[in-house]
C-alpha positions as CSV (number, residue, x, y, z in Angstrom):
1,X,4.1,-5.1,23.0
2,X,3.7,-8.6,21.5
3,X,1.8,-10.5,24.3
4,X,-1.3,-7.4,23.8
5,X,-1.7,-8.4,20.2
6,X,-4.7,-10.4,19.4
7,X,-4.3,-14.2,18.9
8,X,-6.6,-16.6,16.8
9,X,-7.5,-13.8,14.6
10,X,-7.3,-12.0,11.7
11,X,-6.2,-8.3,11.9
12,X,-5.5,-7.0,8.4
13,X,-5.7,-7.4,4.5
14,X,-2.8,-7.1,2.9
15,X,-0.6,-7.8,-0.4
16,X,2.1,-10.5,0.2
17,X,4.8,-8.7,-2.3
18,X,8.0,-9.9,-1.5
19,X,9.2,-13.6,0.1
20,X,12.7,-14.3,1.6
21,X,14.2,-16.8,3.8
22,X,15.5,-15.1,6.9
23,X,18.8,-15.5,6.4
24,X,18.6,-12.8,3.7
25,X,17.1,-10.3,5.5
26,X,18.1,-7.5,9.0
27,X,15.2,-7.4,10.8
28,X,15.5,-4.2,12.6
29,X,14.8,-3.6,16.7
30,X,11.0,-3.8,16.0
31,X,10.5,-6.5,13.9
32,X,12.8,-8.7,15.9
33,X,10.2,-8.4,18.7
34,X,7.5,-9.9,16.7
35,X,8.8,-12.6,14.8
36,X,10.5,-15.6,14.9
37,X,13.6,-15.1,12.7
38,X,15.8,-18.1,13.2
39,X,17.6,-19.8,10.0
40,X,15.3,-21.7,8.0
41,X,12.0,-19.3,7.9
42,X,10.8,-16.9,5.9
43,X,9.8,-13.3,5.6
44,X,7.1,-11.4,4.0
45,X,7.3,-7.8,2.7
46,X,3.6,-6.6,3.0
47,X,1.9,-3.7,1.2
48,X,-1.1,-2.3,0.6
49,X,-2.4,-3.2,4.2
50,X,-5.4,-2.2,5.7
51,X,-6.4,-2.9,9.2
52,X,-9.9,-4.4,10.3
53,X,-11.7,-2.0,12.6
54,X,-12.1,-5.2,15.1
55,X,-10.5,-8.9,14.9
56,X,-12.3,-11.8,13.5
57,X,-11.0,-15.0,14.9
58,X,-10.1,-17.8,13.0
59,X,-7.8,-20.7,13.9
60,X,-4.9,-20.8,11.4
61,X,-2.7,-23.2,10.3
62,X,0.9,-23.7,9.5
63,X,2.0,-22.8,5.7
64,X,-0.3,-20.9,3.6
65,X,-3.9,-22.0,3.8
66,X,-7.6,-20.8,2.7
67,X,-9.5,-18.8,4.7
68,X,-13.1,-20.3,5.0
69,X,-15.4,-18.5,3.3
70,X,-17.7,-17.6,6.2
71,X,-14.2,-16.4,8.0
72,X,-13.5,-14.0,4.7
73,X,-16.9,-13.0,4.7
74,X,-16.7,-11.4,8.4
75,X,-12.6,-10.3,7.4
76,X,-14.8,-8.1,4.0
77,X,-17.3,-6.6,6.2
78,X,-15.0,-5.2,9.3
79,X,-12.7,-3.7,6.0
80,X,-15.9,-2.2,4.6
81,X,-16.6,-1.0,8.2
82,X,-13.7,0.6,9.2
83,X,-13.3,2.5,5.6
């Protein structure tokens, strides 16, 4: 369920392969749960992903931003970790 999921943190790598505004898109029962899908926004297709073996928190921002590098540091060695 949503409010169990980890918050201030990042939880995956992944490849950013498709972008749509949410009018274009049917999220199904799932997805609906988990994201904000009102007109206006914007969905990501996501591929390739790969799951840390434990959270490393870092404060995000709206829009696209750039990790710190001691943040991606952490995010390489939990993917090295868990692999």
């Amino acid at each position: 369920m949503p409010e169990t999921l980890p918050r201030g943190a990042i939880v995956c790598m992944c490849e950013v392969t498709e972008c749509r505004l949410t009018e274009q898109i049917f999220p199904g029962e799932v997805e609906a749960l988990y994201g904000d899908f009102s007109p206006g926004r914007y969905a990501f297709k996501l591929e390739n992903v790969r799951p840390l073996r434990n959270p490393v928190q870092c404060n995000g921002a709206l829009s696209l931003w750039e990790v710190p590098l001691h943040i991606w540091r952490q995010v390489t060695e939990e993917l090295k970790a868990g692999a």
